[in-house]
Backbone as a ProteinNet text record, in pm:
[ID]
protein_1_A
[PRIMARY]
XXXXXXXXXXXXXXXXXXXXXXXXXXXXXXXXXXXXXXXXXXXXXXXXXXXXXXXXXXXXXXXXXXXXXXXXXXXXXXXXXXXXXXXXXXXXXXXXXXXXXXXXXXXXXXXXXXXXXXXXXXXXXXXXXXXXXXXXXXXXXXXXXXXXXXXXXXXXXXXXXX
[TERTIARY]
-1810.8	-1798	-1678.1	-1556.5	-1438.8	-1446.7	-1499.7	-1641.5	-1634.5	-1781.3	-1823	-1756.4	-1631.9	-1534.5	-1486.6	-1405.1	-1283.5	-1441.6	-1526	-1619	-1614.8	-1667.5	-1710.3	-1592.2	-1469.9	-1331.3	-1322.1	-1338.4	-1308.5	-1449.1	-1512.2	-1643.3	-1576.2	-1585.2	-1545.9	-1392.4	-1358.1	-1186.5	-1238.2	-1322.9	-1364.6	-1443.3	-1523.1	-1641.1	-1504.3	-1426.1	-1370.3	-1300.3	-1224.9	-1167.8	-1244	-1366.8	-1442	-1467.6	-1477.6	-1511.3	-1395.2	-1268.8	-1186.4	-1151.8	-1212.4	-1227.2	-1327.4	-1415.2	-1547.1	-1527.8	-1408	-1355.3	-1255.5	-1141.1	-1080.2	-1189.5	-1241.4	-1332.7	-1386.5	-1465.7	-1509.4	-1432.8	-1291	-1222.7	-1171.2	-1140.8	-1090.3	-1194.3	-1304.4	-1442.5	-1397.6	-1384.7	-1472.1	-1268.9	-1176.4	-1059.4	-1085.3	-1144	-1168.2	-1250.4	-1388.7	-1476.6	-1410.1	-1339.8	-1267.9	-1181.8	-1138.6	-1034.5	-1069.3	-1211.5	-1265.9	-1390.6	-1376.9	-1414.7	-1342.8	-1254.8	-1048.5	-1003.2	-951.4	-905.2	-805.1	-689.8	-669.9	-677.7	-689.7	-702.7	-714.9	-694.1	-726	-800.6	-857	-938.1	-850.4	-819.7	-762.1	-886.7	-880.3	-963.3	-874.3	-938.1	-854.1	-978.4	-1017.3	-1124.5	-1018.3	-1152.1	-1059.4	-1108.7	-1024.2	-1073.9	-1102.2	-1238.2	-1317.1	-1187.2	-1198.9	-1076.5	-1114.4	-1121.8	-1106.9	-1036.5	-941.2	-876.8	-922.4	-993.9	-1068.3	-1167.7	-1231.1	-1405.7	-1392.1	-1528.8	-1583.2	-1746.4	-1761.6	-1910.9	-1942.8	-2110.8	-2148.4	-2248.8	-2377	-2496.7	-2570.5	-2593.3	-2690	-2711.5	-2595.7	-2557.8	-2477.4	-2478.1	-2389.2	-2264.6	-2168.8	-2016.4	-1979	-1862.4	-1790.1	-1643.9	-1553.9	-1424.5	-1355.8	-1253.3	-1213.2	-1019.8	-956.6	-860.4	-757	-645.9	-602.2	-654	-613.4	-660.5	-558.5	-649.7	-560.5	-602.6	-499.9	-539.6	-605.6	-675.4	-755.6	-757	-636.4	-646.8	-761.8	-838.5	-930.1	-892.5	-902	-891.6	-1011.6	-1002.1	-1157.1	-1167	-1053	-1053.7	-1119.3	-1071.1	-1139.1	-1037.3	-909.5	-799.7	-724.4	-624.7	-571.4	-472.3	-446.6	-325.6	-247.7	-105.1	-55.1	42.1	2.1	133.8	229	367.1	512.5	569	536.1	576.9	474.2	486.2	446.6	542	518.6	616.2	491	491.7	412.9	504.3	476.9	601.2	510	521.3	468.4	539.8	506.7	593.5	773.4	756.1	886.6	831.5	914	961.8	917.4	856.2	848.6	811.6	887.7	915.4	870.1	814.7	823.7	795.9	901.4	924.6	880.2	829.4	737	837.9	841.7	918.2	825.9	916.2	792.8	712.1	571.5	430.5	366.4	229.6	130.4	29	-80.9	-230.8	-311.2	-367	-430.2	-551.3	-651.1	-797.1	-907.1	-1044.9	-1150.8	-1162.2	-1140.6	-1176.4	-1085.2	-962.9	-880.6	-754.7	-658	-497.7	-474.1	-453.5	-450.9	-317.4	-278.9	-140.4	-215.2	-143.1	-168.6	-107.6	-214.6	-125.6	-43.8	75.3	157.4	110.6	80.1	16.6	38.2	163.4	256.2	271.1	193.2	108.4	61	68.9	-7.8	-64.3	-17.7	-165.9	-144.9	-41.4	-52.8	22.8	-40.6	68.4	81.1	164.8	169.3	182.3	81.6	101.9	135.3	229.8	232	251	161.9	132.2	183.9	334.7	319	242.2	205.1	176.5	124.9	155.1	174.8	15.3	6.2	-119.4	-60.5	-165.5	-156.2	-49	-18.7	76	195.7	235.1	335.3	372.3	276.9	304.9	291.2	402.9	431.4	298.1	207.6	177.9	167.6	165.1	171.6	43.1	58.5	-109.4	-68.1	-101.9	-21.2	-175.3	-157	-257.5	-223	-282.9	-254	-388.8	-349.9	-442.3	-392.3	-482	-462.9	-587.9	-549.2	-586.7	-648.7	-802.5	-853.1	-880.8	-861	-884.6	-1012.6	-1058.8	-1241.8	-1301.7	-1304.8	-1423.1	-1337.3	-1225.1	-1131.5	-1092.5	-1118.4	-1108.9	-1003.2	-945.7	-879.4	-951.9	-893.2	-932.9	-861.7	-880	-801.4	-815.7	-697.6	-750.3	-650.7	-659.9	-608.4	-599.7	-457.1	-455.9	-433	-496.8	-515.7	-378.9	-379.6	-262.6	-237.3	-65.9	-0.4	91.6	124.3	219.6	363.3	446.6	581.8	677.9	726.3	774.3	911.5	1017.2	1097.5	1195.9
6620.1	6753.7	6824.2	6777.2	6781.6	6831.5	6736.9	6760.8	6900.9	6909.1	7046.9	7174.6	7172.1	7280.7	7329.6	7236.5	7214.6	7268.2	7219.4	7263.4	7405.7	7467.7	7611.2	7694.6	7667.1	7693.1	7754.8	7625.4	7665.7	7752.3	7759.2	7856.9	7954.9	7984.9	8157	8164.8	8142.4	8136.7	8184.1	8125.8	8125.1	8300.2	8293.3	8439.9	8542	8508.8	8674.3	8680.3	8580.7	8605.8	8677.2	8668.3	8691.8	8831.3	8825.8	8991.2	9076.8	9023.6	9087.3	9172.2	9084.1	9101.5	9226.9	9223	9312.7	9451.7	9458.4	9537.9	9602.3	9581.5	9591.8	9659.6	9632.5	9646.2	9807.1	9824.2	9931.1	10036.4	10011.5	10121.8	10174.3	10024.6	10101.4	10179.8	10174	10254.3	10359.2	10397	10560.7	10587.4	10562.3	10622.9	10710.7	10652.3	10676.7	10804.6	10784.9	10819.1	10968.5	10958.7	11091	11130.6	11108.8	11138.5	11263.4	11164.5	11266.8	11376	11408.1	11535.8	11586.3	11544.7	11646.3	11628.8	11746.4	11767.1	11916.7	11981.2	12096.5	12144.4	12207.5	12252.7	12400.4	12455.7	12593.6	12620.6	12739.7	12788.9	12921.5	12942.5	13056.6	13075.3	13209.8	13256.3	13452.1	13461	13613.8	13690.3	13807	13927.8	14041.2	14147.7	14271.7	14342.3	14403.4	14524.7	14650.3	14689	14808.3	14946.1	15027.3	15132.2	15288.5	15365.3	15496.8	15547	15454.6	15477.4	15550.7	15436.3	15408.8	15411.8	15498.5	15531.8	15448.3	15366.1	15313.5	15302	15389.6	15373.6	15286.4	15222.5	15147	15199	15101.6	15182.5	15162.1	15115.8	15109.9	15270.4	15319.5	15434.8	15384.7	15278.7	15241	15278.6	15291.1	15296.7	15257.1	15186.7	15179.8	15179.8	15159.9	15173.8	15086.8	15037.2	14932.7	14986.8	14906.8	14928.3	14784.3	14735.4	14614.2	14497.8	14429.2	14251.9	14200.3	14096.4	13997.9	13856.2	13800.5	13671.7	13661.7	13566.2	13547.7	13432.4	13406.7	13204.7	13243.7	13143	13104.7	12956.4	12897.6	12789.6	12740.5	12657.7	12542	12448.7	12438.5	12275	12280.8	12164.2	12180.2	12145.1	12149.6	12181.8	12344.7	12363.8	12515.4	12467.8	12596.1	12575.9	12707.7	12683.5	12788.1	12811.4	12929.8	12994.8	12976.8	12921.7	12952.6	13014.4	12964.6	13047.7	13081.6	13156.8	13154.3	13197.4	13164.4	13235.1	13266.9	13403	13434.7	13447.4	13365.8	13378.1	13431.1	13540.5	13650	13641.9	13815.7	13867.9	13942.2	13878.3	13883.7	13802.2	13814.1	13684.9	13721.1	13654.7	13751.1	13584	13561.8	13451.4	13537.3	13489.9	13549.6	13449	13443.7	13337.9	13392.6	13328.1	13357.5	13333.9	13406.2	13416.9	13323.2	13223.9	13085.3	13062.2	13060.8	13046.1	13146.9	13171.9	13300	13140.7	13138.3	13134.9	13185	13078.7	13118.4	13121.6	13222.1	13250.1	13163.9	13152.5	13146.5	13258	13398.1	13482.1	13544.4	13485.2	13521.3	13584.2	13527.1	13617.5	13675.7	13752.2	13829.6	13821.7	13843.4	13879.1	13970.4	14082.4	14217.1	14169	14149.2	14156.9	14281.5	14203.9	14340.4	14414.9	14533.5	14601.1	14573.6	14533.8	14532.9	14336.8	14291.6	14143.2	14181.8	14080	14156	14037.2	13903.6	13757.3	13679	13611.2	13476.3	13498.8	13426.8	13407.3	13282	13238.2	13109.5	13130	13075.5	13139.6	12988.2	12947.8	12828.6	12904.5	12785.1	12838.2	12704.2	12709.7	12652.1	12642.7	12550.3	12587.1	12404.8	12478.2	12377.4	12305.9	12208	12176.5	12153.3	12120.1	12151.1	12028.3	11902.9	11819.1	11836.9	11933.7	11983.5	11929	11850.3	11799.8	11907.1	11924.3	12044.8	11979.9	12135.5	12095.4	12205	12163.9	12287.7	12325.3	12409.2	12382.2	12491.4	12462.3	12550.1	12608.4	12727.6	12813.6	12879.5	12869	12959	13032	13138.4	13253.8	13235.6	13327.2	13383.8	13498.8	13630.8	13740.6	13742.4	13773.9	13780.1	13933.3	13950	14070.5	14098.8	14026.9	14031.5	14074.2	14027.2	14064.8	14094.7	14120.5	14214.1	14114.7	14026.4	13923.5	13828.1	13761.1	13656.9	13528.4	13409	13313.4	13193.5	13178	13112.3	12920.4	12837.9	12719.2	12631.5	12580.7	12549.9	12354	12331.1	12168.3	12127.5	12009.7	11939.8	11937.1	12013.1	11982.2	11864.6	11849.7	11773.8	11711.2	11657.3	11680.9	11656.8	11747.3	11766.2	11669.4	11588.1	11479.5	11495.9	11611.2	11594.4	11674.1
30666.8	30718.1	30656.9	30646.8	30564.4	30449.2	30357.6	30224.7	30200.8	30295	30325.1	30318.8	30399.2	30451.4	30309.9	30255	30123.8	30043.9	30014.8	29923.6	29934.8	30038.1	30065.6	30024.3	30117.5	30074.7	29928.5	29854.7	29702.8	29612	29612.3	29641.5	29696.4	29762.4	29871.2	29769	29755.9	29638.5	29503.6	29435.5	29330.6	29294.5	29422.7	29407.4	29459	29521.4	29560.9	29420.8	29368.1	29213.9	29149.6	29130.4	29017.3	29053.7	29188.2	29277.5	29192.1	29229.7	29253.4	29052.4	28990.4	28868.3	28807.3	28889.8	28903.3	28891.4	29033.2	29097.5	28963.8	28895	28826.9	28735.6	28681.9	28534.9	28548	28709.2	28754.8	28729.6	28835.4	28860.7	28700.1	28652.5	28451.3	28384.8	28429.5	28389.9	28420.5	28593.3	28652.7	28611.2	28587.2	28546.5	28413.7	28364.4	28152.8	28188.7	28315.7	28312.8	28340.5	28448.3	28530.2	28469.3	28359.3	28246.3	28144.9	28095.9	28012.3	28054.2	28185.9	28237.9	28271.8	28333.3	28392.1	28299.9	28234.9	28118.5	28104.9	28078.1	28034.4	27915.3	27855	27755.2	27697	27647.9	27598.1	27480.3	27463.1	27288.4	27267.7	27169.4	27088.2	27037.6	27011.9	26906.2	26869	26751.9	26710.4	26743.7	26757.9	26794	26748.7	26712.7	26663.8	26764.1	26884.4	26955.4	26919.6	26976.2	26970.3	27017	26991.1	26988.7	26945.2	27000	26996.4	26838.2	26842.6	26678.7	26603.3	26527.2	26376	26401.6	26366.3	26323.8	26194.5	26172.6	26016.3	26067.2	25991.2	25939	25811.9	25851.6	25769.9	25748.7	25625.5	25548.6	25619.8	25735	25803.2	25902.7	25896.3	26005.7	26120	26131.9	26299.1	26257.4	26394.6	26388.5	26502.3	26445.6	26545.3	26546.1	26630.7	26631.4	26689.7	26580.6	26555.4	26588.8	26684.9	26688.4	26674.2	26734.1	26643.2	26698	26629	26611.4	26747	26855.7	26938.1	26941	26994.8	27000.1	27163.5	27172.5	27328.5	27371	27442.7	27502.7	27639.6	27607.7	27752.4	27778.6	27913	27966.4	27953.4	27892.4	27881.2	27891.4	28008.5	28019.4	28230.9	28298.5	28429.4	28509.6	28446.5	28525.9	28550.9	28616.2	28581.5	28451.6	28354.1	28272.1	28325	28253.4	28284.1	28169.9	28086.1	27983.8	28008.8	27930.3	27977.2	27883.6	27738.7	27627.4	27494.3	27434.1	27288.4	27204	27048.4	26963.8	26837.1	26783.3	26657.4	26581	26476.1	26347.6	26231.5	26190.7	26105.4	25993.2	25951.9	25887.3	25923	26070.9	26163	26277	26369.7	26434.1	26565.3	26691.4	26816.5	26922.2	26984.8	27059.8	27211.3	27254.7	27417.6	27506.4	27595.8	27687.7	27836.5	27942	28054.5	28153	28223.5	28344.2	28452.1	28469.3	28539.3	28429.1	28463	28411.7	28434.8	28369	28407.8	28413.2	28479.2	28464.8	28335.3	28312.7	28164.2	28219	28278	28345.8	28233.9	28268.9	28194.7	28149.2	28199.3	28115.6	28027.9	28019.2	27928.9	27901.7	27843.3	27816.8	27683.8	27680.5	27583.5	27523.3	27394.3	27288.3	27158.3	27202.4	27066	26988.1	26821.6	26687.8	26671.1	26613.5	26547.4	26451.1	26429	26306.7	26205.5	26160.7	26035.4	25960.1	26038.3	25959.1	25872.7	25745.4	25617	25622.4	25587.4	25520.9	25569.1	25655.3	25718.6	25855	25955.2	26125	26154	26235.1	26276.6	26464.2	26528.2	26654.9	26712.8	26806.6	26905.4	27024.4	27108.9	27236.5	27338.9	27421	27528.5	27660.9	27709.9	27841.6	27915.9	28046.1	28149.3	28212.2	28264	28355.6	28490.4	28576.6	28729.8	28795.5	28656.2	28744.1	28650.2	28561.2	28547.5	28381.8	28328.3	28213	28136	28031.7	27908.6	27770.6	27740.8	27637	27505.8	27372.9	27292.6	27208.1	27151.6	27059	26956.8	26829.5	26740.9	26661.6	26566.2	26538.7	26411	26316.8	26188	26136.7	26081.9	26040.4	25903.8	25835.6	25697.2	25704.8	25675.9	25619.6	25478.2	25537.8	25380.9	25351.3	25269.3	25184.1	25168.6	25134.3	25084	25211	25312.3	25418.1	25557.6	25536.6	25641.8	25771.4	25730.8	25869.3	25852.2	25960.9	25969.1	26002.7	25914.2	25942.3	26019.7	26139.6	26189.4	26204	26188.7	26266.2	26357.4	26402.4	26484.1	26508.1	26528	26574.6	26684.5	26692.9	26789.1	26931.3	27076.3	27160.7	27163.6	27145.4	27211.1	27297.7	27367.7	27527.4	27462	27529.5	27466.2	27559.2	27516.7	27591	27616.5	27472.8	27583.1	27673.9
[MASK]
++++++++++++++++++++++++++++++++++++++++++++++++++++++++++++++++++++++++++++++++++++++++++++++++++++++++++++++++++++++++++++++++++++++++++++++++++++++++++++++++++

């Protein structure tokens, strides 16, 4: 009967280990899993706003009016972010620092180009997530001549550690 007991004993010892192993493996799963759907992040992109300005007609007959070029951060990640700084380093210099943070919306924050950019910008963009970790994401254009547009690209954020 003794036997018995000490037998079961080490059995019931053995399966909760292995449980308890189970258990581990899972939770390192749905962590990774919940990781890469919670996420912050932002998209830049440049757009030229429509404007009362500048009339240009094309051969088709349409027109429209074209007034200056901005940059447009949207939040696309499924956390909140929040702006604290940017700096556009141009053809001059324009650092602007955020009093606190702003909210960076899904539908968007806006920064007016300076008129007086002629062919390349360098835009970095700080900003915060909802547990306070700093991150940056940097952005370069170049102005083409040929088809009036900027081409922008952009690298990969990374968390500013210190």
């Amino acid at each position: 009967m003794l036997c018995a007991a000490v037998f079961a004993a080490y059995w019931a010892k053995k399966i909760g280990e292995r449980q308890n192993k189970i258990d581990e493996q899972l939770l390192k799963t749905q962590e990774k899993t919940f990781d890469a759907q919670n996420f912050v992040d932002i998209a830049v992109s440049l757009r030229l706003v429509l404007d009362e300005g500048k009339k240009t007609k094309y051969m088709n007959g349409g027109e429209f009016y074209f007034g200056p070029w901005e940059f447009s951060l949207e939040n696309v990640g499924s956390y909140p972010a929040y702006l604290t700084r940017y700096t556009l380093q141009a053809d001059h210099y324009n650092d602007v620092q955020i009093k606190g943070s702003m909210p960076i919306p899904s539908a968007g924050y806006r920064i007016k180009l300076p008129p007086d950019i002629v062919q390349t910008l360098l835009l970095t963009i700080d900003f915060e997530d909802h547990l306070g970790r700093k991150w940056r994401s940097v952005h370069t254009g170049t102005y083409s001549e040929v088809d009036g547009f900027w081409q922008l690209s952009s690298e990969k954020k990374k968390l500013i550690t210190d």
